[in-house]
MDTraj code that builds the backbone (N, CA, C; nanometers):
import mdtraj as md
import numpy as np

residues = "UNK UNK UNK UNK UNK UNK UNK UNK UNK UNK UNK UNK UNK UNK UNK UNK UNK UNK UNK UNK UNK UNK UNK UNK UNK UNK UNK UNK UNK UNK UNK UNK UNK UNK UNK UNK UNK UNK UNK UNK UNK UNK UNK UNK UNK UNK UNK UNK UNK UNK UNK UNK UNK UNK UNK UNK UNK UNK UNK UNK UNK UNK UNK UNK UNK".split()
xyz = np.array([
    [0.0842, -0.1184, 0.0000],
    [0.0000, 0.0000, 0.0000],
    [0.0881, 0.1240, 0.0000],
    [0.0736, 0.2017, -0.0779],
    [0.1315, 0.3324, -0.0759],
    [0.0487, 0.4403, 0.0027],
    [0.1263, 0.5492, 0.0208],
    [0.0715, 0.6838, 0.1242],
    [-0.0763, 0.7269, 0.1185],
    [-0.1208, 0.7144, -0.0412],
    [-0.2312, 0.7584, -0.0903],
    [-0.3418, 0.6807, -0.0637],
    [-0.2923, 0.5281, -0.0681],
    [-0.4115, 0.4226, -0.0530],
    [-0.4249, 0.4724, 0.1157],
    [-0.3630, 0.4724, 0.1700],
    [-0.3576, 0.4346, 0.3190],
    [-0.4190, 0.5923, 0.3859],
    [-0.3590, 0.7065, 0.3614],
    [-0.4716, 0.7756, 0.3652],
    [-0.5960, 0.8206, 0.3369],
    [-0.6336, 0.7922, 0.2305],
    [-0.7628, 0.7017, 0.1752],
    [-0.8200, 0.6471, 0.2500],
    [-0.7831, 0.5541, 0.3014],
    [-0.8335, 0.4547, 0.4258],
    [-0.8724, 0.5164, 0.5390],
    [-0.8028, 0.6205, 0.5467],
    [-0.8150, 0.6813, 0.7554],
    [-0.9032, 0.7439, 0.6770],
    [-0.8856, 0.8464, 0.6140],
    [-1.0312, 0.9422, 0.5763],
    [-1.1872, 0.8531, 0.5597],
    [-1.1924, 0.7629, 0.4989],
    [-1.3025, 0.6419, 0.4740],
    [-1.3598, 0.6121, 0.6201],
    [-1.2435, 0.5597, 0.7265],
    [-1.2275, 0.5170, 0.8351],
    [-1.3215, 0.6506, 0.9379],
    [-1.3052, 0.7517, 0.9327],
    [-1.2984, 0.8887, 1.0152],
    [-1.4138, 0.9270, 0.9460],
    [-1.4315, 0.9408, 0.8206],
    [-1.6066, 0.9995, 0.8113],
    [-1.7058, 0.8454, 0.8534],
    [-1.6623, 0.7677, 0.8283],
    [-1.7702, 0.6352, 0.9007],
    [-1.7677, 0.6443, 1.0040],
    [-1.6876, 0.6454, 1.1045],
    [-1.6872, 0.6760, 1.2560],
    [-1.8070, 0.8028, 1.3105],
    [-1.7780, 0.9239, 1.2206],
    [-1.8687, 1.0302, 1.2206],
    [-2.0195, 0.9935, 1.2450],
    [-1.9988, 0.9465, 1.0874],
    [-2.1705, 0.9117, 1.0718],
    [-2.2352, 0.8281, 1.1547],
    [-2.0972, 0.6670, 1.1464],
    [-2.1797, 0.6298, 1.2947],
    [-2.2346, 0.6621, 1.4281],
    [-2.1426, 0.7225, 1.4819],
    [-2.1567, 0.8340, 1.6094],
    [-2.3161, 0.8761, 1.5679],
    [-2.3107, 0.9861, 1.4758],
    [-2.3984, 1.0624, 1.4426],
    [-2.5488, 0.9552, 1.4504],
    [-2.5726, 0.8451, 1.3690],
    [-2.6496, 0.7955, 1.3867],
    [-2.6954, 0.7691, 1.5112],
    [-2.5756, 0.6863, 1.5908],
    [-2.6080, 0.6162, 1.7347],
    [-2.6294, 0.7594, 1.8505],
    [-2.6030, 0.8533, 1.8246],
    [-2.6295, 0.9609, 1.8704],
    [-2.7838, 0.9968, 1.9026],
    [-2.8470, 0.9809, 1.7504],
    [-2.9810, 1.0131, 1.7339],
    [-3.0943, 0.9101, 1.7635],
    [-3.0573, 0.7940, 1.7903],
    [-3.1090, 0.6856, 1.9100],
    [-3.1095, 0.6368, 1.9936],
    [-3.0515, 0.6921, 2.0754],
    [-2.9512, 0.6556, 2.2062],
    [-3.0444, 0.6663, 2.2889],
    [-3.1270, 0.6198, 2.3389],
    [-3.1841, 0.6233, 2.4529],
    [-3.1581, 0.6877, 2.6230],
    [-3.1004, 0.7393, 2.5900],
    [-3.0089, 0.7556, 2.7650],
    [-2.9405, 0.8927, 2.7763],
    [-2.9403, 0.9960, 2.8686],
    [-2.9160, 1.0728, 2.8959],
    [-2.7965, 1.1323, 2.8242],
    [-2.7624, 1.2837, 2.8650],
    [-2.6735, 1.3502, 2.7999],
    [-2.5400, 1.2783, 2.8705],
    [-2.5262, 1.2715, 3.0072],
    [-2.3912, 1.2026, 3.0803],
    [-2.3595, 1.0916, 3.0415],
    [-2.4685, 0.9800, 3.0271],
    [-2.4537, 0.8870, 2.9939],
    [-2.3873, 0.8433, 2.8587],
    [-2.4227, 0.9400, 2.7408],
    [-2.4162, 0.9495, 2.5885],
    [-2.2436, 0.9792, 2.6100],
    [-2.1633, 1.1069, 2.6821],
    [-2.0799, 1.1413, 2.6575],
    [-1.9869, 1.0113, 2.7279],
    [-2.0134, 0.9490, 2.8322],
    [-1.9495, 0.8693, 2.9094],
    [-1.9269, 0.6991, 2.7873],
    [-2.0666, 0.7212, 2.7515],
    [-2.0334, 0.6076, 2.6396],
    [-1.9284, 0.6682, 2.5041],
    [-1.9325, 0.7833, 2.4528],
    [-1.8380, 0.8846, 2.3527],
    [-1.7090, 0.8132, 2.3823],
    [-1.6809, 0.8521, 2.5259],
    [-1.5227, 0.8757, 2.5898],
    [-1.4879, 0.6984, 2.5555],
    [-1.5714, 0.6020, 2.6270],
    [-1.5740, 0.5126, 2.6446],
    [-1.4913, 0.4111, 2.5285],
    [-1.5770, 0.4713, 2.4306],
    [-1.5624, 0.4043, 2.2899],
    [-1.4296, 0.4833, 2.2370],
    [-1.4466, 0.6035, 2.2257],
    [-1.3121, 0.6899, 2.1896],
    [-1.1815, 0.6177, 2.2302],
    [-1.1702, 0.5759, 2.3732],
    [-1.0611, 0.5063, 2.4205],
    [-1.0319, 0.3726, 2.3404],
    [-1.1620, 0.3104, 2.3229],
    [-1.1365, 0.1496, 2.2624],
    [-1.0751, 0.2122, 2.1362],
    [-1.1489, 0.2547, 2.0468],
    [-1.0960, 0.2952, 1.9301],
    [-0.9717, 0.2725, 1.9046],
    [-0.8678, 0.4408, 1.9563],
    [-0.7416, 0.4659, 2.0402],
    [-0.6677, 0.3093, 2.0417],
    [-0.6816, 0.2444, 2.1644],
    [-0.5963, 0.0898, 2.1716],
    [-0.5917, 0.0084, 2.0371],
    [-0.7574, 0.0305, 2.0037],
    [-0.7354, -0.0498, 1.8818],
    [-0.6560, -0.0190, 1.7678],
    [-0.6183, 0.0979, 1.7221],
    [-0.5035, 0.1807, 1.6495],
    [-0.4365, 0.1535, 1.6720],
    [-0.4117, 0.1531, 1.7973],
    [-0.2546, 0.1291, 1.8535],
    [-0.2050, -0.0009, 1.8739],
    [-0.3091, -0.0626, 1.9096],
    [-0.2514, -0.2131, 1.8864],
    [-0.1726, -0.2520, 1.7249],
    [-0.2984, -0.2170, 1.6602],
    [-0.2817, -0.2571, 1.4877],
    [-0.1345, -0.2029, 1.4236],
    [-0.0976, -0.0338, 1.4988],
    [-0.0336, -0.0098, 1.3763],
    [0.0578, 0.0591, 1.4869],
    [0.1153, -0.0277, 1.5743],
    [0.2231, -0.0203, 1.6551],
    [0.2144, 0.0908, 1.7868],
    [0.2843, 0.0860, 1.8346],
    [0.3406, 0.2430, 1.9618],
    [0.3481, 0.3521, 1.9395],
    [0.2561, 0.4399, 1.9466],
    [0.3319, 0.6346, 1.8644],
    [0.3044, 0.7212, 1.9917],
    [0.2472, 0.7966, 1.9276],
    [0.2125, 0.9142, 2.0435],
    [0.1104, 0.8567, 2.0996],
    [0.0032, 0.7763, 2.0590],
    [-0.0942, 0.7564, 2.1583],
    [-0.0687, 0.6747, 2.3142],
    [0.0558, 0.6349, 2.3053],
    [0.0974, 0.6199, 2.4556],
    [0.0959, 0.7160, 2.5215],
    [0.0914, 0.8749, 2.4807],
    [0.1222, 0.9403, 2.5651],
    [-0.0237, 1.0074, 2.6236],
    [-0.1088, 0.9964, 2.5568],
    [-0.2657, 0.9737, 2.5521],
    [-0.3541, 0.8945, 2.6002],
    [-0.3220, 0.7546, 2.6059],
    [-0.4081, 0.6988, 2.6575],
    [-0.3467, 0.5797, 2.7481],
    [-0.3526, 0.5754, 2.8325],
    [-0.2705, 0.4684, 2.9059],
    [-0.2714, 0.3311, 2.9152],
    [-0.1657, 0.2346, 2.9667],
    [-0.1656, 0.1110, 2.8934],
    [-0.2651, 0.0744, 3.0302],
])
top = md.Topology()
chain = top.add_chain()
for i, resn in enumerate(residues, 1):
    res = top.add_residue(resn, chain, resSeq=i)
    for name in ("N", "CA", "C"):
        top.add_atom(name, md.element.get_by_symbol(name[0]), res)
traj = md.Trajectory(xyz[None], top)
């Protein structure tokens, strides 16, 4: 994969994330605390999961092991 495919990919990756959010946003049953606490929640999994896949970077310094 070259630079182009692969950023390609995160952009693809990052507006689907959006929209999903956006959707699960607009059915969420459950309070405003609750909504952001699930946000953070998932934000973090995300995060590891990056970091697992595509090695150690700065997000060590972000999110803790």
């Amino acid at each position: 994969m070259d630079k182009q495919e692969v950023a390609g990919l995160g952009i693809a990756f990052g507006v689907g994330l959006v929209v999903g959010l956006g959707v699960a946003l607009l059915y969420a049953p459950q309070s405003g605390k609750e909504t952001r606490e699930a946000i953070k929640s998932k934000a973090v999994e995300v995060a590891r999961d990056v970091r697992g896949k595509f090695g150690h970077g700065k997000l060590d310094d972000v999110i803790p092991h």
